[in-house]
Each structure stands twice: as structure tokens, then as C-alpha cells.
N, C-alpha and C positions, 0 to 999 in steps of 0.2 A: 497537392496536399502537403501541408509543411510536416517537420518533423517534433515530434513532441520530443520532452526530456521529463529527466527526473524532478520530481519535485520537493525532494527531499534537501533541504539547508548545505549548502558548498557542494553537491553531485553537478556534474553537468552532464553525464552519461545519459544514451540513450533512452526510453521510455522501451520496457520490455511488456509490461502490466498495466494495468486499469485496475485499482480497488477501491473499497468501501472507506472513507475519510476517517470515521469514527473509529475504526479497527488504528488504521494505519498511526491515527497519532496516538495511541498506545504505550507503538513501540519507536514509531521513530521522528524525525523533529520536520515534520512537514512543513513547509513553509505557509499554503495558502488555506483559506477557509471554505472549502468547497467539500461539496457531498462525493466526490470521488478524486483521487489521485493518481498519477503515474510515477512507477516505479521504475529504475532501470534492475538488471538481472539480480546484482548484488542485495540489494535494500527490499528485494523480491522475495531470495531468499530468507535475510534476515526479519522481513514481514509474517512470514511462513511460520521459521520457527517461536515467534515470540505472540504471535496470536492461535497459538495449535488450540487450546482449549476451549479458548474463546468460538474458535468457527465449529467444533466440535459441538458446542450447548445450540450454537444456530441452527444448526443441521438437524436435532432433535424436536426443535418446532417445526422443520417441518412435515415428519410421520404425523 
């Protein structure tokens, strides 16, 4: 199994995450056009804190 990385613009770090594409270029400079992305832990958090809202309205669709 190879190892992923990040795939955020000049990152070479580890891949810690798997998220949703549309969130992720938001907040940060993704490099590819796919429906999910890998983040390492850093750009993980930074994904966290700049889509709180955003995954917060998702989560009320679905009560």
C-alpha cells in the first residue's frame, strides 16, 4: 500500500486525513480537482478551524 501525502500546494507531509474537496478549497490551496483530499495533521487542523460553520449547517441537514 503506498503512502499518501498532502495535498495541499508546497506540503509534502504525511497524509493524516481524507476530506470533502468542496470544504477543503475554502480554506486552503488544494492542488487537485477531486471530490476528496488528503491532509497531513497541520492543514488538518487548519481545515477544522476555518470550516467550523460550515460542517456545523451540514450536520443540521442531517436531524
Amino acid at each position: 500500500m503506498s503512502e499518501k501525502t498532502c495535498q495541499v500546494k508546497g506540503c509534502s507531509e504525511m497524509s493524516f486525513k481524507t476530506v470533502d474537496a468542496s470544504l477543503a478549497k475554502k480554506v486552503l490551496s488544494v492542488e487537485e480537482d477531486k471530490t476528496k483530499v488528503h491532509l497531513c495533521k497541520a492543514h488538518y487542523k487548519e481545515y477544522k478551524k476555518g470550516t467550523k460553520k460550515d460542517r456545523e449547517i451540514q450536520r443540521m441537514d442531517w436531524v
